[in-house]
Gaussian input, Z-matrix of N, CA and C with variables (Angstrom, degrees):
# hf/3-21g

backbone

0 1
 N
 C     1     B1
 C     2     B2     1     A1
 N     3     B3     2     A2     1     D1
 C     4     B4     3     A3     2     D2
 C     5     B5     4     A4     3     D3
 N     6     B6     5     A5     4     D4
 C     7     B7     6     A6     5     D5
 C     8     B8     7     A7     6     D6
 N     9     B9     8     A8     7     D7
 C    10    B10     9     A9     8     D8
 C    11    B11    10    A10     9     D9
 N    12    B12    11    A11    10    D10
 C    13    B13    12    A12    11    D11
 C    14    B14    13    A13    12    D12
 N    15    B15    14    A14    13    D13
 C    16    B16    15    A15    14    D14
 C    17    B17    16    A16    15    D15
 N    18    B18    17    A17    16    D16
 C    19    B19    18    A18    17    D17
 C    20    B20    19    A19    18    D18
 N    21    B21    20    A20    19    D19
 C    22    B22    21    A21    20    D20
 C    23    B23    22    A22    21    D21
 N    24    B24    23    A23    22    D22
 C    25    B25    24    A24    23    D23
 C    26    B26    25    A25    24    D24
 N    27    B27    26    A26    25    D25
 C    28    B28    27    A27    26    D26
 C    29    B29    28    A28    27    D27
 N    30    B30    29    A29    28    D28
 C    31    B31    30    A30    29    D29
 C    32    B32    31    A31    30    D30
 N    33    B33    32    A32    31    D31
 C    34    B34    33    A33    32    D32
 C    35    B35    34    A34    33    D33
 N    36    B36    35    A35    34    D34
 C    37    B37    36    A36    35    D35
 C    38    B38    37    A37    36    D36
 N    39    B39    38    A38    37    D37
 C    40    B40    39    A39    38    D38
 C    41    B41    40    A40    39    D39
 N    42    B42    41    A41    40    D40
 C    43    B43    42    A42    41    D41
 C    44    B44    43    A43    42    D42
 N    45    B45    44    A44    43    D43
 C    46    B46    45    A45    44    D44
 C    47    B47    46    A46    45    D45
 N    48    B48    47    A47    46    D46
 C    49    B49    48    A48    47    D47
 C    50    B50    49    A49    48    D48
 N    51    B51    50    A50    49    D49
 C    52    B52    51    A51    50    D50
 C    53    B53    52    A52    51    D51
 N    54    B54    53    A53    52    D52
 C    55    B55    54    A54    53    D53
 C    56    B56    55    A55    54    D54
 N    57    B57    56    A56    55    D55
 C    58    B58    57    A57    56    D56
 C    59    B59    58    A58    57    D57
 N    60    B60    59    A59    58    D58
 C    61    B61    60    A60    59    D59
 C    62    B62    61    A61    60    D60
 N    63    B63    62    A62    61    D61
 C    64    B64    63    A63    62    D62
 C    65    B65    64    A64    63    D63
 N    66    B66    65    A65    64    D64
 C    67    B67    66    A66    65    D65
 C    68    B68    67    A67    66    D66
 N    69    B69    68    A68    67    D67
 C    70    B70    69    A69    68    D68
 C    71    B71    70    A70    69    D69
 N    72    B72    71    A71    70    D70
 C    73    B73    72    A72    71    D71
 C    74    B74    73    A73    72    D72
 N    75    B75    74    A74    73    D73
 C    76    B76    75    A75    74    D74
 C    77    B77    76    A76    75    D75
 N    78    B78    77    A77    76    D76
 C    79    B79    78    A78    77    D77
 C    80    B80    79    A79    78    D78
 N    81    B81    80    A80    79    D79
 C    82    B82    81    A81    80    D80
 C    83    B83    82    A82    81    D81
 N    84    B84    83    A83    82    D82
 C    85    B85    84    A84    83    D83
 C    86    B86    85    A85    84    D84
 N    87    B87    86    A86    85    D85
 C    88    B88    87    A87    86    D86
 C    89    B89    88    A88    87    D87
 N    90    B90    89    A89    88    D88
 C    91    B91    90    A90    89    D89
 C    92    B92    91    A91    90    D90
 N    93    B93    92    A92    91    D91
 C    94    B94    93    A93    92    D92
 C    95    B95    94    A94    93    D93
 N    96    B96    95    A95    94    D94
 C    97    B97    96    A96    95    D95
 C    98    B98    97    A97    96    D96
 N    99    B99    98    A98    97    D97
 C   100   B100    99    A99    98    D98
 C   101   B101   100   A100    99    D99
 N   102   B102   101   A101   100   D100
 C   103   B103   102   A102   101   D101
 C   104   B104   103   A103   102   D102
 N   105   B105   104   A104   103   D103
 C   106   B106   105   A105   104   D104
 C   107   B107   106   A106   105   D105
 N   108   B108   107   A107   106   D106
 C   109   B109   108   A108   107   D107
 C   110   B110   109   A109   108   D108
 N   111   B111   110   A110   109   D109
 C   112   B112   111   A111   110   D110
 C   113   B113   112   A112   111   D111
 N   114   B114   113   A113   112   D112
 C   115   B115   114   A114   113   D113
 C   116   B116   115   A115   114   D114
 N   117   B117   116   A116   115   D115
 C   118   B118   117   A117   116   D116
 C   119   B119   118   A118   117   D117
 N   120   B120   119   A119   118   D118
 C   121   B121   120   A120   119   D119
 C   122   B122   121   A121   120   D120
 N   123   B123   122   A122   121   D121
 C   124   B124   123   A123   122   D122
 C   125   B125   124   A124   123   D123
 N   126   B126   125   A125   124   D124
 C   127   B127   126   A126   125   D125
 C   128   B128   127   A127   126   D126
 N   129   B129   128   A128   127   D127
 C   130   B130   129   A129   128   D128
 C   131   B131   130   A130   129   D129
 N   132   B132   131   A131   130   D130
 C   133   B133   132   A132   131   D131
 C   134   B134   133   A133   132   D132
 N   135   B135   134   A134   133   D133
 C   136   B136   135   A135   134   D134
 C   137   B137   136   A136   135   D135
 N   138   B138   137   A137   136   D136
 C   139   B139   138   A138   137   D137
 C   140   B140   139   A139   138   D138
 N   141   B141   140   A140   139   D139
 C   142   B142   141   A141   140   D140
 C   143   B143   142   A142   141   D141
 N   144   B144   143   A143   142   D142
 C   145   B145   144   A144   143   D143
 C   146   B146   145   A145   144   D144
 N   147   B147   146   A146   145   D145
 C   148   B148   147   A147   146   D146
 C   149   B149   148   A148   147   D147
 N   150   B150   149   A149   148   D148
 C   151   B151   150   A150   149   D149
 C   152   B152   151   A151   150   D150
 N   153   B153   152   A152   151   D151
 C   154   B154   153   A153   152   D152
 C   155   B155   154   A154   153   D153
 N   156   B156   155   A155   154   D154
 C   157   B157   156   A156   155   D155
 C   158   B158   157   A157   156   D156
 N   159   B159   158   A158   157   D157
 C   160   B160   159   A159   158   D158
 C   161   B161   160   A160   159   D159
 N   162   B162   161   A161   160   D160
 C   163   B163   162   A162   161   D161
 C   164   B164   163   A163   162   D162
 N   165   B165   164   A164   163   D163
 C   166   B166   165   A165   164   D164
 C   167   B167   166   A166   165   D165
 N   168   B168   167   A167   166   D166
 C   169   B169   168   A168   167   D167
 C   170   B170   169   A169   168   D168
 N   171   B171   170   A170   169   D169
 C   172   B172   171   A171   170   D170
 C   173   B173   172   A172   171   D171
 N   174   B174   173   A173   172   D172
 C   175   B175   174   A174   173   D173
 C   176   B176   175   A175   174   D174
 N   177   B177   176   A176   175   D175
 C   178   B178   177   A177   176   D176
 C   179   B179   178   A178   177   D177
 N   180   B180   179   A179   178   D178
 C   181   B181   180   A180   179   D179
 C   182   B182   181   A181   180   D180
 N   183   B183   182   A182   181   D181
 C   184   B184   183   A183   182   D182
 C   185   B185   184   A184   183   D183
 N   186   B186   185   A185   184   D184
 C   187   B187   186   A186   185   D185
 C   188   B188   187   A187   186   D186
 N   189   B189   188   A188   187   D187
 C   190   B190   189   A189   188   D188
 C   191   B191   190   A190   189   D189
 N   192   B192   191   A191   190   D190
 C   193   B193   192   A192   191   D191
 C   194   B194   193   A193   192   D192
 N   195   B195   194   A194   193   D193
 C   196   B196   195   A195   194   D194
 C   197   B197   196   A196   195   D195
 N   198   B198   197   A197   196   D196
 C   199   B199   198   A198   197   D197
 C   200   B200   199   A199   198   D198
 N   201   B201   200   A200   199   D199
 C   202   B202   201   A201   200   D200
 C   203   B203   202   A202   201   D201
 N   204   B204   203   A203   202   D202
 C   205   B205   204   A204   203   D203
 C   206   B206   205   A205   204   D204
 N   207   B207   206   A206   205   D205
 C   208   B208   207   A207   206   D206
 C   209   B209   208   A208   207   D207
 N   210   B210   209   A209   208   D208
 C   211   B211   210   A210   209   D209
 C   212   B212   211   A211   210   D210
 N   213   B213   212   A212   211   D211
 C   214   B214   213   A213   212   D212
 C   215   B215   214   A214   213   D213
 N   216   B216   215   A215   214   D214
 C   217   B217   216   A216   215   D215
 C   218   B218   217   A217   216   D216
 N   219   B219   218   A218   217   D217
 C   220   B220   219   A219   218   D218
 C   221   B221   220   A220   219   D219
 N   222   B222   221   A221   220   D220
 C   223   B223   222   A222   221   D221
 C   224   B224   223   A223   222   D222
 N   225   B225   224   A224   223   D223
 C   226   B226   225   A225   224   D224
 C   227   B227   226   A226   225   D225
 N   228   B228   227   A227   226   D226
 C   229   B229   228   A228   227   D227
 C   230   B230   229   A229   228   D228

   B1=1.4485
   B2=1.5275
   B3=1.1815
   B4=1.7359
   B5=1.6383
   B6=1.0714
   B7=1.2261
   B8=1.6846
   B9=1.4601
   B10=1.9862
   B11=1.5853
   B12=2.0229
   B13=1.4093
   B14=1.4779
   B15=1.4861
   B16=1.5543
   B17=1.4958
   B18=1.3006
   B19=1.4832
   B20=1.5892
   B21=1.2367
   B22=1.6374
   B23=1.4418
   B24=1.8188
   B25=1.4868
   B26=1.6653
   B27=1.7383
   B28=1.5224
   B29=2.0345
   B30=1.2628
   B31=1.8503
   B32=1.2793
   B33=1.5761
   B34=1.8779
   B35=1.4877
   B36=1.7994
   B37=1.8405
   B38=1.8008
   B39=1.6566
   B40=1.8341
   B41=1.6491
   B42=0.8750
   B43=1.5609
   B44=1.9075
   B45=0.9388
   B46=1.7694
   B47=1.5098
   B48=1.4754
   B49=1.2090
   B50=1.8880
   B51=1.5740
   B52=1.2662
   B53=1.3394
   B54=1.6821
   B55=1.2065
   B56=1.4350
   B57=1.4957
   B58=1.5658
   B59=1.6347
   B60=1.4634
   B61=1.8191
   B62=1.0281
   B63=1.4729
   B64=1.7059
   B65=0.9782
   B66=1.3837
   B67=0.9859
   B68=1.6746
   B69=1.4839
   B70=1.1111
   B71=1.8865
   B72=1.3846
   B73=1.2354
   B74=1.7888
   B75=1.2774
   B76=1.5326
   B77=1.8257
   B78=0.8492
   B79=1.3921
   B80=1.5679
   B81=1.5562
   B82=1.3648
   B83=1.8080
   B84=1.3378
   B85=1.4949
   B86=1.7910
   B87=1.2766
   B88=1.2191
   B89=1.5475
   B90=1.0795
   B91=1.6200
   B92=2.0067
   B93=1.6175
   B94=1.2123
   B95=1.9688
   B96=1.2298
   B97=1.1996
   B98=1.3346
   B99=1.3218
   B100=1.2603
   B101=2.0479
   B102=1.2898
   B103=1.6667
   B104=1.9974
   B105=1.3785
   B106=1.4985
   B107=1.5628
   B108=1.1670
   B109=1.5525
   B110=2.4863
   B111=1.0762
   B112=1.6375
   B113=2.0100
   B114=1.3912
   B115=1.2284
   B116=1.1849
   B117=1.6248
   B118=1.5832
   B119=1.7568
   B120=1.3292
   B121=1.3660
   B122=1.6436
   B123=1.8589
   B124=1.7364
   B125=1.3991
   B126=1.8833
   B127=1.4046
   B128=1.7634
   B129=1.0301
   B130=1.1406
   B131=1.7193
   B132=1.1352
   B133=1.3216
   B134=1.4500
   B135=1.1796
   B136=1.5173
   B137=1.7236
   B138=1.0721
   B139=1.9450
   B140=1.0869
   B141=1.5951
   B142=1.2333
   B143=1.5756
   B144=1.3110
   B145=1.6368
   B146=1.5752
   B147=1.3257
   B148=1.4471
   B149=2.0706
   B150=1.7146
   B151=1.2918
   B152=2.0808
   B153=1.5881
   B154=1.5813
   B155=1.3763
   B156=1.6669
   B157=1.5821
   B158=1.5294
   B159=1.5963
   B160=1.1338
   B161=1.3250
   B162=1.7668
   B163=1.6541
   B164=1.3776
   B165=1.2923
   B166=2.1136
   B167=1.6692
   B168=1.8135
   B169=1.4008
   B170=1.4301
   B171=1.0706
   B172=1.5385
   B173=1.6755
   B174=1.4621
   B175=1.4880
   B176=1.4525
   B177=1.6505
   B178=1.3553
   B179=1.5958
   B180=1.2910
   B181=1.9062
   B182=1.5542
   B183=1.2650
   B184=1.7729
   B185=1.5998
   B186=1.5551
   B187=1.7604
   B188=1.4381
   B189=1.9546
   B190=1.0460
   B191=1.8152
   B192=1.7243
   B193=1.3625
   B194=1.6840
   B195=1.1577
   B196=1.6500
   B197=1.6878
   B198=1.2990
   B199=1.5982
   B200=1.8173
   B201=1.2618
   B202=1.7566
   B203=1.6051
   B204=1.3479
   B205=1.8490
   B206=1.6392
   B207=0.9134
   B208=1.9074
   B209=1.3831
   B210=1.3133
   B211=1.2933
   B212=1.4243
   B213=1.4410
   B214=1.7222
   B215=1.1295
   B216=0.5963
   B217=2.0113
   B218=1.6829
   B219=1.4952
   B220=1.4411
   B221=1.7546
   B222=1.6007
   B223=1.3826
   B224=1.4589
   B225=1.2280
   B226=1.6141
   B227=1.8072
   B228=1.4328
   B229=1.4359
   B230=1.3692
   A1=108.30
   A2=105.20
   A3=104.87
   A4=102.83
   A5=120.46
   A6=140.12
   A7=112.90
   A8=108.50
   A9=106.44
   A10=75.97
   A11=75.15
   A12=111.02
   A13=95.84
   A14=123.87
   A15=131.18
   A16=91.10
   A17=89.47
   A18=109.86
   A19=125.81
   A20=128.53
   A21=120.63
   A22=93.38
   A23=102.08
   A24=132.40
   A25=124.50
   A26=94.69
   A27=106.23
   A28=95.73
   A29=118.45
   A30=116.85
   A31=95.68
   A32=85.89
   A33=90.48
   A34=92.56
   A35=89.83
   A36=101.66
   A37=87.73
   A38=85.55
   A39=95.16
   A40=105.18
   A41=91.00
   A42=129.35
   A43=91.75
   A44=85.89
   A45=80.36
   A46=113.64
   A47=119.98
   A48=123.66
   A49=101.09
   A50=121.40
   A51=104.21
   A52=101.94
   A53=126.95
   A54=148.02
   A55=121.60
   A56=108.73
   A57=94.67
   A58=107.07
   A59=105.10
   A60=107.97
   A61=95.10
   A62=92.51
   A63=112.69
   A64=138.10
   A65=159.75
   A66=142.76
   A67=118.59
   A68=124.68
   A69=99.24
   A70=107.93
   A71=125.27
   A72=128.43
   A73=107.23
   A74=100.37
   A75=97.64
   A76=103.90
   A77=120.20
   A78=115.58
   A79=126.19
   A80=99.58
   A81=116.76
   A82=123.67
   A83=112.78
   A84=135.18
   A85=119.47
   A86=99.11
   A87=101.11
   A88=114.30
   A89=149.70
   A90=139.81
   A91=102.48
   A92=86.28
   A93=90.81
   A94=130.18
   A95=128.58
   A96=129.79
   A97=120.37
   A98=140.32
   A99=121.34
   A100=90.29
   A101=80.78
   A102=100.67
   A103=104.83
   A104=84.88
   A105=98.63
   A106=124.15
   A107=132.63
   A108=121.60
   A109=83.48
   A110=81.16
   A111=96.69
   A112=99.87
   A113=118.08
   A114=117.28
   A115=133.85
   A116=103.15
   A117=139.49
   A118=84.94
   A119=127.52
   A120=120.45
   A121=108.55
   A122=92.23
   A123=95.98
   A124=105.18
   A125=103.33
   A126=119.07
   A127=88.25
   A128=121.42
   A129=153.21
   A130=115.79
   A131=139.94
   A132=134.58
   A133=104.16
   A134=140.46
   A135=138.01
   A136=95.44
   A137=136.93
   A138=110.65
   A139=91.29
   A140=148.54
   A141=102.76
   A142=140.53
   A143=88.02
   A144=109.12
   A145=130.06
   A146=97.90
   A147=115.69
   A148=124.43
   A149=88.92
   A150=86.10
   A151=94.42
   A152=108.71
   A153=81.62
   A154=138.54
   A155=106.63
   A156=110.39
   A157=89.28
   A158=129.92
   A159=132.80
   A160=112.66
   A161=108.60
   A162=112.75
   A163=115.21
   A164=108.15
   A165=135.30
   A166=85.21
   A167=113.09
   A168=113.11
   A169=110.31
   A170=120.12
   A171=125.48
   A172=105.39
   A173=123.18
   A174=113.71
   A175=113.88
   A176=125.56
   A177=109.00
   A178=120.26
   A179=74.10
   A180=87.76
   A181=107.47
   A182=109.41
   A183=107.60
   A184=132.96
   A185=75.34
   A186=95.33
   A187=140.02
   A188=96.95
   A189=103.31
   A190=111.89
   A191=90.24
   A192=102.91
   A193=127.51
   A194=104.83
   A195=117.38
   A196=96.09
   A197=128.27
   A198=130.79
   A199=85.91
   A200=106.53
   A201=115.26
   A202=115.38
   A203=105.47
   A204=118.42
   A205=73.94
   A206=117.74
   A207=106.79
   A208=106.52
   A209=120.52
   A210=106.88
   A211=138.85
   A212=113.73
   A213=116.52
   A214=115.77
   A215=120.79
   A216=123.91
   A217=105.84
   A218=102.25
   A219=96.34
   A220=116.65
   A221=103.25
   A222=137.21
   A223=114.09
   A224=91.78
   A225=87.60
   A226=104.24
   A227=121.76
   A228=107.05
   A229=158.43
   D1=152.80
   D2=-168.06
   D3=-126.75
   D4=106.92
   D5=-177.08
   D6=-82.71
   D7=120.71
   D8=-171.11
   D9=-147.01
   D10=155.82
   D11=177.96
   D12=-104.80
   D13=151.50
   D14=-174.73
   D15=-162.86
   D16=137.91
   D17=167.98
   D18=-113.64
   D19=167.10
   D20=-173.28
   D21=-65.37
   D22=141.00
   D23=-173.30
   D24=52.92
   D25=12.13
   D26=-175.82
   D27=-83.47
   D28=163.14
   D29=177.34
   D30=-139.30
   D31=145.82
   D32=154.07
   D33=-118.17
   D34=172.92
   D35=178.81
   D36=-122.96
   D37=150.71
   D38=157.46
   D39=-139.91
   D40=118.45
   D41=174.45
   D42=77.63
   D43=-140.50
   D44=179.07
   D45=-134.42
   D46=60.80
   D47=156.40
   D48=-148.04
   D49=1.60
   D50=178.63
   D51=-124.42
   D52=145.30
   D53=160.96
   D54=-95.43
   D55=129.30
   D56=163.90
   D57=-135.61
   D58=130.68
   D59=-175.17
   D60=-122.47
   D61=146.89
   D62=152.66
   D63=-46.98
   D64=80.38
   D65=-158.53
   D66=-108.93
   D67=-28.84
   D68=135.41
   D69=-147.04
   D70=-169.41
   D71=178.12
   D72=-133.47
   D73=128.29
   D74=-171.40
   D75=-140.17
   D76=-165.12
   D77=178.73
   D78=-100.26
   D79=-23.85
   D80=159.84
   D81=-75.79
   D82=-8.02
   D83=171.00
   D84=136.10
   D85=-155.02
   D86=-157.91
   D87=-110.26
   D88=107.55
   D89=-175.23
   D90=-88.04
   D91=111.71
   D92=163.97
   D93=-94.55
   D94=-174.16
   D95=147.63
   D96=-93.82
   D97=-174.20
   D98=127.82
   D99=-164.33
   D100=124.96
   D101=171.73
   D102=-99.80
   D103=116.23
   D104=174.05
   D105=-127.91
   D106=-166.20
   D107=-171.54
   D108=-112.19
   D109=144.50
   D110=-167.25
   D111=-45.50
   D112=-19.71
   D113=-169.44
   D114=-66.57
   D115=-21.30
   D116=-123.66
   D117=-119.57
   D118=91.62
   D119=175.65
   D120=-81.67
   D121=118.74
   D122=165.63
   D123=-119.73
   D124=141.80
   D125=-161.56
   D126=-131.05
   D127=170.35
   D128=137.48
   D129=-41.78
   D130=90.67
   D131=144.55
   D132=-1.07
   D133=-98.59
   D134=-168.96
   D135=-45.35
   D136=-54.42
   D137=-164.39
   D138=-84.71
   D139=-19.30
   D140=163.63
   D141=-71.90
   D142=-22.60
   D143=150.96
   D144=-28.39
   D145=-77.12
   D146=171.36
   D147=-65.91
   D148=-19.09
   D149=-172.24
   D150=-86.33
   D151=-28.34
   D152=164.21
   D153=-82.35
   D154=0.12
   D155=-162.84
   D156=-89.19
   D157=1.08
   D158=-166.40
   D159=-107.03
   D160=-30.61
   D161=164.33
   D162=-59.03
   D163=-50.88
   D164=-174.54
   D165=-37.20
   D166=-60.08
   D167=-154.65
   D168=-68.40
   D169=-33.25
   D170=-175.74
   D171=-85.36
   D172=-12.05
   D173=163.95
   D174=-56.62
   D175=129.51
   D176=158.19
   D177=-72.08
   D178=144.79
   D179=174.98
   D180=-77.51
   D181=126.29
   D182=166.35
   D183=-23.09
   D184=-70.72
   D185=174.27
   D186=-42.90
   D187=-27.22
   D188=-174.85
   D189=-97.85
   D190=-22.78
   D191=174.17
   D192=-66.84
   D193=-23.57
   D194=-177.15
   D195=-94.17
   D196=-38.29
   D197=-171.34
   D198=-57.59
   D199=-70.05
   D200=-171.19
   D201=-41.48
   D202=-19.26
   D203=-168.46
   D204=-90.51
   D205=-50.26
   D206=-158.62
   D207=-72.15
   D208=-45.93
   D209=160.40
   D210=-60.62
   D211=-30.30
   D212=142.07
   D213=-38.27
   D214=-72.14
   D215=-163.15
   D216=-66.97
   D217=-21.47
   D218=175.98
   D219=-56.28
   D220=-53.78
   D221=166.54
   D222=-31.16
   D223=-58.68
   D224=-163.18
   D225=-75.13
   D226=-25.88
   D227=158.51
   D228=-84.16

């Protein structure tokens, strides 16, 4: 992990098509910019979070999927 000091309207670059500036510093946190190429999805740490604990939830579970087949087949005989 690479640890930098930045100051308001100070930037860093990563690689050479993304910017990130300061824009301001407050005590409640920090407002950044970040100029990127439109391809380049930036999220939030927490929704990406939530957006996988939300795939996990919508996976079926096996167990429950083969129990439900057994109870089908129960039905139909």
């Amino acid at each position: 992990m690479l640890i930098l000091r930045r100051k308001k309207n100070e930037s860093l670059l990563i690689g050479d098509n993304i910017r990130i500036t300061v824009i301001d510093c407050g005590g409640d946190g920090v407002r950044l910019a970040i100029d990127a190429p439109k391809q380049i999805s930036i999220l939030r740490e927490e929704l990406s979070e939530a957006e996988q604990s939300n795939k996990i939830a919508l996976a079926p579970n096996m167990d429950s999927v083969l129990a439900l087949q057994s109870i089908l087949k129960q039905k139909k005989n």
